[in-house]
mmCIF file of the N, C-alpha and C atoms, coordinates in Angstrom:
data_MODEL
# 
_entry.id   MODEL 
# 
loop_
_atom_site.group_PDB 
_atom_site.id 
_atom_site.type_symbol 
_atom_site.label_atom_id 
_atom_site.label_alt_id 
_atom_site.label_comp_id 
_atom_site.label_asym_id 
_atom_site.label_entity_id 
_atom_site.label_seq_id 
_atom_site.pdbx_PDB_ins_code 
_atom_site.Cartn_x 
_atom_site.Cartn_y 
_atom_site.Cartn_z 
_atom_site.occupancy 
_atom_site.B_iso_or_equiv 
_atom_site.pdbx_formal_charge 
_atom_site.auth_seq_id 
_atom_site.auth_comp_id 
_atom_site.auth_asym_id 
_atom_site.auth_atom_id 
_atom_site.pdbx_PDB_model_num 
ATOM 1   N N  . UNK A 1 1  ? 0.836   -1.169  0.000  1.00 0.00 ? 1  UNK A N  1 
ATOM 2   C CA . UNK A 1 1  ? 0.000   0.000   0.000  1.00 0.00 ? 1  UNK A CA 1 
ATOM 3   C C  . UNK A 1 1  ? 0.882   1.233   0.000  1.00 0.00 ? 1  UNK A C  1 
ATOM 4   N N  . UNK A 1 2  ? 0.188   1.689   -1.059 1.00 0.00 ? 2  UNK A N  1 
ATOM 5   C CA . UNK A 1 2  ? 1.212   3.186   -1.394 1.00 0.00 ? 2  UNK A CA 1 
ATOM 6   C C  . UNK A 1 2  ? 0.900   4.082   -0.420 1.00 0.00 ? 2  UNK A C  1 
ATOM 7   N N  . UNK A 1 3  ? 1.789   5.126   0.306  1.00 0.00 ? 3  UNK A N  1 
ATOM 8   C CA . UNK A 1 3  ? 1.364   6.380   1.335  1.00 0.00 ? 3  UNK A CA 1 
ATOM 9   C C  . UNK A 1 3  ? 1.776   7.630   0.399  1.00 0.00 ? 3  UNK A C  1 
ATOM 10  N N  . UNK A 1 4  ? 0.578   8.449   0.438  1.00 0.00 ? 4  UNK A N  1 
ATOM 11  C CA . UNK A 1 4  ? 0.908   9.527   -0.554 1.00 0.00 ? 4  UNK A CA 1 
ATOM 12  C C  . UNK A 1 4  ? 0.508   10.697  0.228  1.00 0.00 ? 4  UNK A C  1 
ATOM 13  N N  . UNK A 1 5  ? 1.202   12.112  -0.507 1.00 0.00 ? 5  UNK A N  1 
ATOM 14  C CA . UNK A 1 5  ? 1.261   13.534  0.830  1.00 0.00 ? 5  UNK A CA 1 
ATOM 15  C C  . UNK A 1 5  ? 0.502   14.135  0.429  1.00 0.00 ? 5  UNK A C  1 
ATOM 16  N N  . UNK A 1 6  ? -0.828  14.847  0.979  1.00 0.00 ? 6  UNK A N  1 
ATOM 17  C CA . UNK A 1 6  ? -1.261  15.429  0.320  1.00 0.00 ? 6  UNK A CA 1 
ATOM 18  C C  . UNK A 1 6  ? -3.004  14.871  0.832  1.00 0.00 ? 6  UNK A C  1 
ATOM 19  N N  . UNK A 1 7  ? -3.862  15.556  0.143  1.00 0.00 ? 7  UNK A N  1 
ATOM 20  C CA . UNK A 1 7  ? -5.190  15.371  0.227  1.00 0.00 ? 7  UNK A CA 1 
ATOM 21  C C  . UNK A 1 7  ? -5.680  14.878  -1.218 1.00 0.00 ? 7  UNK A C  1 
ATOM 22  N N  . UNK A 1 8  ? -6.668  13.904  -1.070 1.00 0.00 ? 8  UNK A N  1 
ATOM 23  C CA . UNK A 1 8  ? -6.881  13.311  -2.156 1.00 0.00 ? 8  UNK A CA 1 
ATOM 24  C C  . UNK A 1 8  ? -8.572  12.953  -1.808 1.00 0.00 ? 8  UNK A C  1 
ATOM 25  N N  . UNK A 1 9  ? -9.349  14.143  -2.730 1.00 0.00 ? 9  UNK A N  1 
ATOM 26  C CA . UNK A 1 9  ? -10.204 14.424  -1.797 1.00 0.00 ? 9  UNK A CA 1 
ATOM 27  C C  . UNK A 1 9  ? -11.601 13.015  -2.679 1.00 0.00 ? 9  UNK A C  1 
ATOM 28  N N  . UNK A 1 10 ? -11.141 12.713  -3.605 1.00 0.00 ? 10 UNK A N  1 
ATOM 29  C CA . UNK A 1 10 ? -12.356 11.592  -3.883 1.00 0.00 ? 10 UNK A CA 1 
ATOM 30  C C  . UNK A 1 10 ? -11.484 9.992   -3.359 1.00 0.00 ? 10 UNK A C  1 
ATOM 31  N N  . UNK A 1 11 ? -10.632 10.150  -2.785 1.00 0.00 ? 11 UNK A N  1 
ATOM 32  C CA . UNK A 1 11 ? -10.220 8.542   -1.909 1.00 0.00 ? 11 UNK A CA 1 
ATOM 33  C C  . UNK A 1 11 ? -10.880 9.109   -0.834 1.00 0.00 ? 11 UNK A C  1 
ATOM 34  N N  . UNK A 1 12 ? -10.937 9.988   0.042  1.00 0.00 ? 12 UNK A N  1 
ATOM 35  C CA . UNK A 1 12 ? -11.308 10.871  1.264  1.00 0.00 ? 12 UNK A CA 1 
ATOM 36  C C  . UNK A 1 12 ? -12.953 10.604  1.443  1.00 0.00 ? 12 UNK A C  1 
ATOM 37  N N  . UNK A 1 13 ? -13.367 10.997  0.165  1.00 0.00 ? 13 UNK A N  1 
ATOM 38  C CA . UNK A 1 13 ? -14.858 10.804  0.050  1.00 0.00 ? 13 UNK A CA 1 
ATOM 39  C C  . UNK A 1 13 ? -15.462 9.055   0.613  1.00 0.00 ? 13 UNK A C  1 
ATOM 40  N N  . UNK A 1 14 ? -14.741 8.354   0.138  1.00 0.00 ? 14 UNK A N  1 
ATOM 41  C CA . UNK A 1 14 ? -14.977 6.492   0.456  1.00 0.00 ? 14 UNK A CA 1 
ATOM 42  C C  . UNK A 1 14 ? -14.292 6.546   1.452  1.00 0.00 ? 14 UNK A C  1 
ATOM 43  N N  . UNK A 1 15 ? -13.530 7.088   2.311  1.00 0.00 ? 15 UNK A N  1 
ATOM 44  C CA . UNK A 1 15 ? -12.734 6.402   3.384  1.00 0.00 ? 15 UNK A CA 1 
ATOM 45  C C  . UNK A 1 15 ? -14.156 6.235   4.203  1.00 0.00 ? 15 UNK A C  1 
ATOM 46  N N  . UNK A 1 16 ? -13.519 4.927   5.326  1.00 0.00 ? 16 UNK A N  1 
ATOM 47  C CA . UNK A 1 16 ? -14.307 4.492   6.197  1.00 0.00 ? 16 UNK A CA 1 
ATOM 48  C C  . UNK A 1 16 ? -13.186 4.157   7.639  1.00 0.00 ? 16 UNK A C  1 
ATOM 49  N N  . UNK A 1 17 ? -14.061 4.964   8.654  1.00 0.00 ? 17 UNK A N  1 
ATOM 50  C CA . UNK A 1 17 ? -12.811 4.951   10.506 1.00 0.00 ? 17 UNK A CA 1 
ATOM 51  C C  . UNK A 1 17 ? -13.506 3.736   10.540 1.00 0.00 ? 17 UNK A C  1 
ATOM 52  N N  . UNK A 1 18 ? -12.769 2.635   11.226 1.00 0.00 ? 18 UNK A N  1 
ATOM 53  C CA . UNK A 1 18 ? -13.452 1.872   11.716 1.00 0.00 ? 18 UNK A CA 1 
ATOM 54  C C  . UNK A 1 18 ? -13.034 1.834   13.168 1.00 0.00 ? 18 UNK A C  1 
ATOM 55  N N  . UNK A 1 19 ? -14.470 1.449   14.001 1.00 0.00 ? 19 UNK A N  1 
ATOM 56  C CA . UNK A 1 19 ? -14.764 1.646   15.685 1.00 0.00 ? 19 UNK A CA 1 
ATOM 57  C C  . UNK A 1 19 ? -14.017 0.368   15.948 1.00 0.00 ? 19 UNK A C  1 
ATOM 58  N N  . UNK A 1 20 ? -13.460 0.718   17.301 1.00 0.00 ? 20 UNK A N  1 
ATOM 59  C CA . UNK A 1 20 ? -12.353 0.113   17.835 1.00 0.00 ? 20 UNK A CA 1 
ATOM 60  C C  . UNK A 1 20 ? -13.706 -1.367  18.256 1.00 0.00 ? 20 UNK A C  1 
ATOM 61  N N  . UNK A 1 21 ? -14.950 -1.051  18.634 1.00 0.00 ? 21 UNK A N  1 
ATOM 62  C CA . UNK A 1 21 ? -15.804 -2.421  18.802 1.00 0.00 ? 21 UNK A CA 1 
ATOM 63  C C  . UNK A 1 21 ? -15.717 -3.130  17.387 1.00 0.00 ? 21 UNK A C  1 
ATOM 64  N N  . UNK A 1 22 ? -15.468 -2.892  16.201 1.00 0.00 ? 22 UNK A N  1 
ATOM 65  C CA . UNK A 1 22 ? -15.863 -3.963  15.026 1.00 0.00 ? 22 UNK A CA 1 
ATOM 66  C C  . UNK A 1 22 ? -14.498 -4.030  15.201 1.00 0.00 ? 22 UNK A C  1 
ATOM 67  N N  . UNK A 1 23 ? -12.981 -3.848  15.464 1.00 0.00 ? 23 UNK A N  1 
ATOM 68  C CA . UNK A 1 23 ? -11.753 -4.234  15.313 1.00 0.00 ? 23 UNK A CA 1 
ATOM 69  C C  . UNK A 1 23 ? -12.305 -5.223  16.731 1.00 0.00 ? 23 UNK A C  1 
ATOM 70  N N  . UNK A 1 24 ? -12.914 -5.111  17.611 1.00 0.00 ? 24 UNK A N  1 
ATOM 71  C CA . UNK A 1 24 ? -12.754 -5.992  18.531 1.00 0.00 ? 24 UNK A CA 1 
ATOM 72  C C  . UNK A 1 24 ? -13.531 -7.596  18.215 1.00 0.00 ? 24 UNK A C  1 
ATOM 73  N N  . UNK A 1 25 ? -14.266 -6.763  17.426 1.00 0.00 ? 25 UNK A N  1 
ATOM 74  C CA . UNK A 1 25 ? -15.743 -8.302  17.154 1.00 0.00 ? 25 UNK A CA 1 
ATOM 75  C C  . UNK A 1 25 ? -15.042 -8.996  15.897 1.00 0.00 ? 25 UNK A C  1 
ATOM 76  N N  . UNK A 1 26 ? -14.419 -7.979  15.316 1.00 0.00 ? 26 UNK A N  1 
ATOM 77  C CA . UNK A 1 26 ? -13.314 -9.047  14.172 1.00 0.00 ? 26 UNK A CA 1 
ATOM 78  C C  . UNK A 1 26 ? -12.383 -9.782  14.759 1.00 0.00 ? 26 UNK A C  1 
ATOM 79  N N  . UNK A 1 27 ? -11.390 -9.477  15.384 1.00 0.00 ? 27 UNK A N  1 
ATOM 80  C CA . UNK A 1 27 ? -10.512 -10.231 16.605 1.00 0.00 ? 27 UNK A CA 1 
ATOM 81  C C  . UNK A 1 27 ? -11.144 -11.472 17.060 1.00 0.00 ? 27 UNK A C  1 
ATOM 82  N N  . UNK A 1 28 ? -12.500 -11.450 17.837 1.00 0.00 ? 28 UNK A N  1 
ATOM 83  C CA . UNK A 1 28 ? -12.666 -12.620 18.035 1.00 0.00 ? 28 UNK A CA 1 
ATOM 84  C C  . UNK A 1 28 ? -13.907 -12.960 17.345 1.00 0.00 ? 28 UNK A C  1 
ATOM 85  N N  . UNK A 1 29 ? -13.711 -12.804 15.631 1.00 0.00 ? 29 UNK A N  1 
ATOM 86  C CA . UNK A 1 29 ? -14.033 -13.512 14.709 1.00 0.00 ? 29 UNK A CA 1 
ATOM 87  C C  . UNK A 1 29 ? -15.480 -13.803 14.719 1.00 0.00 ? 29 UNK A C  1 
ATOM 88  N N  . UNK A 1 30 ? -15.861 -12.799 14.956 1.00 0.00 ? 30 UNK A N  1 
ATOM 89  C CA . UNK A 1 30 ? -17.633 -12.291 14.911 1.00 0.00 ? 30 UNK A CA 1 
ATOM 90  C C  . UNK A 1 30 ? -17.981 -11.812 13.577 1.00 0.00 ? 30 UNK A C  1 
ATOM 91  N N  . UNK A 1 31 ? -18.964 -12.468 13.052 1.00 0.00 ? 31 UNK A N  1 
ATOM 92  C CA . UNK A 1 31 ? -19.323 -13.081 11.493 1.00 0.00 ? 31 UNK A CA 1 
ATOM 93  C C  . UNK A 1 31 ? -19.543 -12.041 10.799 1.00 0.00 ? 31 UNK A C  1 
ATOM 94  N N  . UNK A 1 32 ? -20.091 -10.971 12.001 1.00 0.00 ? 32 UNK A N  1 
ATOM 95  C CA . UNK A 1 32 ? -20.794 -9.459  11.271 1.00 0.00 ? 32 UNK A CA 1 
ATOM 96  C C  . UNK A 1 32 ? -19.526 -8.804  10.568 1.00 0.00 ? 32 UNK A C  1 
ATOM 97  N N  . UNK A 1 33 ? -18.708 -8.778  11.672 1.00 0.00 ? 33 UNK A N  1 
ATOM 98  C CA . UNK A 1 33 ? -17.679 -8.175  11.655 1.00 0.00 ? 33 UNK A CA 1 
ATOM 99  C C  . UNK A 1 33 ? -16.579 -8.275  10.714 1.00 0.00 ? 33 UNK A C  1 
ATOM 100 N N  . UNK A 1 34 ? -16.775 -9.289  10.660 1.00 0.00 ? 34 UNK A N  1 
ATOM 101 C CA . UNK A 1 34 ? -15.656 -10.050 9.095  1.00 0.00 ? 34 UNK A CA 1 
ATOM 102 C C  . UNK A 1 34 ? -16.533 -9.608  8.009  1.00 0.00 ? 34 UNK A C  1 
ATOM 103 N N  . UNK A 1 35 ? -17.280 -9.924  8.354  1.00 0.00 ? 35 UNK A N  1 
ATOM 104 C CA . UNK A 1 35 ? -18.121 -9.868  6.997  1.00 0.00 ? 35 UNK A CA 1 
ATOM 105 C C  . UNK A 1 35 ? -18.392 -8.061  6.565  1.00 0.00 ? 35 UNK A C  1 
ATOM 106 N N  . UNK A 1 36 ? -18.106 -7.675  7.538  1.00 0.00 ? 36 UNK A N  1 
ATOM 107 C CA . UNK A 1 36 ? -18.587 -5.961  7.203  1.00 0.00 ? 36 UNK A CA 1 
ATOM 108 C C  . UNK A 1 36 ? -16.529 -5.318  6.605  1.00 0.00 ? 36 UNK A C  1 
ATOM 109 N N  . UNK A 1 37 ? -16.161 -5.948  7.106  1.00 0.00 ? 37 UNK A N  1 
ATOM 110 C CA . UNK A 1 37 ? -14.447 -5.560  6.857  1.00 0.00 ? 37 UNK A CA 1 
ATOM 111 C C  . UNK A 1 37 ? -13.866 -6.023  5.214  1.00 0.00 ? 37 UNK A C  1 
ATOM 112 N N  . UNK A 1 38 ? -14.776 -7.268  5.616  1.00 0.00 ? 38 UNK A N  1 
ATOM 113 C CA . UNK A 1 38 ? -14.374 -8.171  3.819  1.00 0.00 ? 38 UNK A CA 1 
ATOM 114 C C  . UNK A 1 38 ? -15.212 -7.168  2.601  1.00 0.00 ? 38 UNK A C  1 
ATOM 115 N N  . UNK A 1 39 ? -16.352 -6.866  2.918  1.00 0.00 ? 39 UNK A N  1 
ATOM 116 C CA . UNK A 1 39 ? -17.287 -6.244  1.952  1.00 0.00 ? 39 UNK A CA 1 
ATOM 117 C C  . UNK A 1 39 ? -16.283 -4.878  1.839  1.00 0.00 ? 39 UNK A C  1 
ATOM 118 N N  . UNK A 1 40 ? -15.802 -4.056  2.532  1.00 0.00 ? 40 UNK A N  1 
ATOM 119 C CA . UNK A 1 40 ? -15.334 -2.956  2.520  1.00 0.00 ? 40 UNK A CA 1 
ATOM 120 C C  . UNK A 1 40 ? -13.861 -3.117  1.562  1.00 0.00 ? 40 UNK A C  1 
ATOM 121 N N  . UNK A 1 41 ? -13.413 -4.403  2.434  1.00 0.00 ? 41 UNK A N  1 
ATOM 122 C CA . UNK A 1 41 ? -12.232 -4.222  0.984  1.00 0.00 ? 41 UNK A CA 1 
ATOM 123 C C  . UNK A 1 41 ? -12.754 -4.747  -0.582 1.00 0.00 ? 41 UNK A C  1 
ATOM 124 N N  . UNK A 1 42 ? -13.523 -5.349  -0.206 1.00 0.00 ? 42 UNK A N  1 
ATOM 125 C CA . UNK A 1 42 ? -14.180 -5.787  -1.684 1.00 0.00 ? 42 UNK A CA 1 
ATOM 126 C C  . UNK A 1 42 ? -14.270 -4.509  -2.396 1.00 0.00 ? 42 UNK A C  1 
ATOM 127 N N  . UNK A 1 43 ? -15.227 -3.554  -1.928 1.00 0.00 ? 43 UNK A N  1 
ATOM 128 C CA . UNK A 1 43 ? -15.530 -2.570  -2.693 1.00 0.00 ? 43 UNK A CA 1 
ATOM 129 C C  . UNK A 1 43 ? -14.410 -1.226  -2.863 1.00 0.00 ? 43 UNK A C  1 
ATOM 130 N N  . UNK A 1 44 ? -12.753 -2.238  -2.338 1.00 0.00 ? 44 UNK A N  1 
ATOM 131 C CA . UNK A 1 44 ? -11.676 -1.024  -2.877 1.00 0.00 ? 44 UNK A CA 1 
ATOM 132 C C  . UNK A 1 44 ? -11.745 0.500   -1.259 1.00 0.00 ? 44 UNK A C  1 
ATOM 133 N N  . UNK A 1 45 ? -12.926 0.406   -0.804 1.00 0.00 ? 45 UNK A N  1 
ATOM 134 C CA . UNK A 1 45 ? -12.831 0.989   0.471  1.00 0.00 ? 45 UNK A CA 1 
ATOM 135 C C  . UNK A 1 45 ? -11.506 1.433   1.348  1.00 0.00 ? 45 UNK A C  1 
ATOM 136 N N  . UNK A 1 46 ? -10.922 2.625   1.304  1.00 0.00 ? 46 UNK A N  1 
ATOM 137 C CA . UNK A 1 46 ? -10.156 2.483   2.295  1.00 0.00 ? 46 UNK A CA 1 
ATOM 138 C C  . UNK A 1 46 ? -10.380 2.668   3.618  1.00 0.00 ? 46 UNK A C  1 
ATOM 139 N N  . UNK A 1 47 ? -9.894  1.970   4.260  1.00 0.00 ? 47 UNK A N  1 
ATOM 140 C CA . UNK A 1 47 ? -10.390 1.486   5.644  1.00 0.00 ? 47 UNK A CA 1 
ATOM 141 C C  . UNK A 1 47 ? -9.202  2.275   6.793  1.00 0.00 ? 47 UNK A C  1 
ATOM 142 N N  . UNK A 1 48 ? -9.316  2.556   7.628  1.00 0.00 ? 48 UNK A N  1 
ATOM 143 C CA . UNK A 1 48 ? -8.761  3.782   8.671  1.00 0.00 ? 48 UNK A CA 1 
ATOM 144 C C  . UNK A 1 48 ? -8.910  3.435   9.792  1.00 0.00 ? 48 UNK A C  1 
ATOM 145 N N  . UNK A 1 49 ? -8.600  3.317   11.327 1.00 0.00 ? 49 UNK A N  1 
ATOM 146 C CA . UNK A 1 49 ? -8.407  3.178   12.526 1.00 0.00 ? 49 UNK A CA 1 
ATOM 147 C C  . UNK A 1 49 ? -7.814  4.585   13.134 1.00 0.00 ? 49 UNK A C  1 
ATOM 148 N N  . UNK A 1 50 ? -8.571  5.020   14.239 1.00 0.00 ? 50 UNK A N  1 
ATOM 149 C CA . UNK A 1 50 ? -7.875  6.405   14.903 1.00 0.00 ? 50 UNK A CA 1 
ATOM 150 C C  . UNK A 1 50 ? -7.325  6.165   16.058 1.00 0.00 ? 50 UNK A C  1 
ATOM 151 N N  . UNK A 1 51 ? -5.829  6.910   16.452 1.00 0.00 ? 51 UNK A N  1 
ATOM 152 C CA . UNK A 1 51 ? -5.483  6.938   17.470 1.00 0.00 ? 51 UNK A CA 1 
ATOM 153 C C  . UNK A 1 51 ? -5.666  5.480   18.352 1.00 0.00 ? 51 UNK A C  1 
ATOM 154 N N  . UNK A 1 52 ? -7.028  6.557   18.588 1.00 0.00 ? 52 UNK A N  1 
ATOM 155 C CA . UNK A 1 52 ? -7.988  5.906   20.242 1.00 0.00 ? 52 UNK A CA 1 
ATOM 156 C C  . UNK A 1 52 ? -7.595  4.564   19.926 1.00 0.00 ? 52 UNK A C  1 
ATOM 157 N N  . UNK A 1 53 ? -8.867  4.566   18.876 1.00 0.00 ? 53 UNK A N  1 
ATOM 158 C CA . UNK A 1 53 ? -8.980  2.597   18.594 1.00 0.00 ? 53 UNK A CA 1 
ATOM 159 C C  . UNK A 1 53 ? -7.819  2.044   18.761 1.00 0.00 ? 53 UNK A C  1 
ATOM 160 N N  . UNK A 1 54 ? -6.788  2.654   18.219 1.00 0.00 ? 54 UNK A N  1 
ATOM 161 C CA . UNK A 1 54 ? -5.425  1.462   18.023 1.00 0.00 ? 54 UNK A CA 1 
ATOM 162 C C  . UNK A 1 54 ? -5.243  1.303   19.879 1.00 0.00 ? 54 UNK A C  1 
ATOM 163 N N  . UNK A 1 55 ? -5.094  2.621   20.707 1.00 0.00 ? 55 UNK A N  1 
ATOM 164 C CA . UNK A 1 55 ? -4.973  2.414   21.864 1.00 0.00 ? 55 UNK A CA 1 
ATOM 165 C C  . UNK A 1 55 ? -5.698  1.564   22.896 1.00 0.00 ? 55 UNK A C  1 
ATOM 166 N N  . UNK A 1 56 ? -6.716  1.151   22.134 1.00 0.00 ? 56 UNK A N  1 
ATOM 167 C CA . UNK A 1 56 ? -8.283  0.739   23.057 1.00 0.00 ? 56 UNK A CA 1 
ATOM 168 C C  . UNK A 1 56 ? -7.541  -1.070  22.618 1.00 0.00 ? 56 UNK A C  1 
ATOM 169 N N  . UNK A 1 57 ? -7.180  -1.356  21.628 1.00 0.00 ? 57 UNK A N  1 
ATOM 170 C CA . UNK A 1 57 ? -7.145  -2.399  21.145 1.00 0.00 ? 57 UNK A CA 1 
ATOM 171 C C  . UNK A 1 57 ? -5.784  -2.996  21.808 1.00 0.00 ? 57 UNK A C  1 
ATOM 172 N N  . UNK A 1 58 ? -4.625  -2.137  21.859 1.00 0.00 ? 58 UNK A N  1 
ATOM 173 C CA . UNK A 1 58 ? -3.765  -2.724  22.236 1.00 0.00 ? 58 UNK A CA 1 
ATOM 174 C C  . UNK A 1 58 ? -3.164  -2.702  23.749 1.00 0.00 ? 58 UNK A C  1 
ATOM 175 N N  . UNK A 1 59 ? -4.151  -2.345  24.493 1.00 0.00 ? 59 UNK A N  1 
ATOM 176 C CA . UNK A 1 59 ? -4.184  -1.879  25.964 1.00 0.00 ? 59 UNK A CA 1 
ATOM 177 C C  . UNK A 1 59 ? -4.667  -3.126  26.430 1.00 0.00 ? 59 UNK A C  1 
ATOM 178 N N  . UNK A 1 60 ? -4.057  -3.298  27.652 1.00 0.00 ? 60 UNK A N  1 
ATOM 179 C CA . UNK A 1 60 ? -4.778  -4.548  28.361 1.00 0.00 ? 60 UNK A CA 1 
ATOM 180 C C  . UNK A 1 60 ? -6.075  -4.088  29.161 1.00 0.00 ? 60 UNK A C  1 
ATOM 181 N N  . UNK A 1 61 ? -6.692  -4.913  29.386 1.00 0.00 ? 61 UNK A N  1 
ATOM 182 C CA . UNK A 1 61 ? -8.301  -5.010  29.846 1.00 0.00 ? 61 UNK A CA 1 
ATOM 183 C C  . UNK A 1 61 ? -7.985  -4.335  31.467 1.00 0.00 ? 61 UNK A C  1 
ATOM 184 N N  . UNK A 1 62 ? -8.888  -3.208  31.724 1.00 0.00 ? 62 UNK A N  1 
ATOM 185 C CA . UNK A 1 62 ? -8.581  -3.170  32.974 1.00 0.00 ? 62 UNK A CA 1 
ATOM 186 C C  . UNK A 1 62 ? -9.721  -3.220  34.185 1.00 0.00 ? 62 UNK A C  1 
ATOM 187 N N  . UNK A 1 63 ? -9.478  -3.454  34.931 1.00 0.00 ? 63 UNK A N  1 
ATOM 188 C CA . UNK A 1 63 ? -10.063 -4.676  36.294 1.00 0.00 ? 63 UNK A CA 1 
ATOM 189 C C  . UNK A 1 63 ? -11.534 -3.602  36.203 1.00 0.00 ? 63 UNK A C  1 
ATOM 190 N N  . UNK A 1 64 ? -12.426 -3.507  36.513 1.00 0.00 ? 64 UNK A N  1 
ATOM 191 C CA . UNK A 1 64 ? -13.459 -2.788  36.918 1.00 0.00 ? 64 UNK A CA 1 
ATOM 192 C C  . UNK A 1 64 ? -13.353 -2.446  38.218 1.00 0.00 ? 64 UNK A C  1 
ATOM 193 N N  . UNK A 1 65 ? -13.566 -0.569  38.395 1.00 0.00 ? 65 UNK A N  1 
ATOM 194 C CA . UNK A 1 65 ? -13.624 -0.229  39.389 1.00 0.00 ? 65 UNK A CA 1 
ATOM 195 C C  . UNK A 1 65 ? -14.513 -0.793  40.676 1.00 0.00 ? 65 UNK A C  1 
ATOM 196 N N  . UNK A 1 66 ? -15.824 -0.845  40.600 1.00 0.00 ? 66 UNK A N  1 
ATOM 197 C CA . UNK A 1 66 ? -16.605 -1.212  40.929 1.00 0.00 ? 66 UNK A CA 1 
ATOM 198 C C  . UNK A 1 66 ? -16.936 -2.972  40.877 1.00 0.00 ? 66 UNK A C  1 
ATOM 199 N N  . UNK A 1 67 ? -16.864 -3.896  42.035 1.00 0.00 ? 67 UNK A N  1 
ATOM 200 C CA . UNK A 1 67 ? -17.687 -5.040  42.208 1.00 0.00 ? 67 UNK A CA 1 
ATOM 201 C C  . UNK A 1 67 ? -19.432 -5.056  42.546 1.00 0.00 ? 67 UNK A C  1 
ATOM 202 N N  . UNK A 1 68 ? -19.948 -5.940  41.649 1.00 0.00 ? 68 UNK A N  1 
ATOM 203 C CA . UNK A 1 68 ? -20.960 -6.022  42.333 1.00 0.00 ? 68 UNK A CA 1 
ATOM 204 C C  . UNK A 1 68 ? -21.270 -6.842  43.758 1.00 0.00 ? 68 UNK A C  1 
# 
């Protein structure tokens, strides 16, 4: 995948962020989720992750404040 400088405003127009929950439901291989990621590259889609998500994803799980 080529990285190019600049604004490229009809690739811009199709881009799609994807939410750090469908990177999570793809991970553990949740049907929607594949299936919504596969269709997107099918249709040439470029596909995007922000910041957050990458951080949300590669952070370990943390304990809940609160017990019930």
């Amino acid at each position: 995948m080529a990285i190019t400088v600049g604004r490229d405003e009809k690739l811009m127009s199709r881009a799609i962020l994807i939410d750090s929950d469908i990177l999570i439901d793809h991970l553990r291989k949740e049907q929607s989720a594949l299936d919504y990621i596969q269709q997107e590259i099918d249709d040439d889609s470029p596909l995007f992750i922000s910041v957050i998500s990458r951080i949300e994803i590669l952070s370990p799980p943390f304990p809940p404040f609160f017990s019930a």
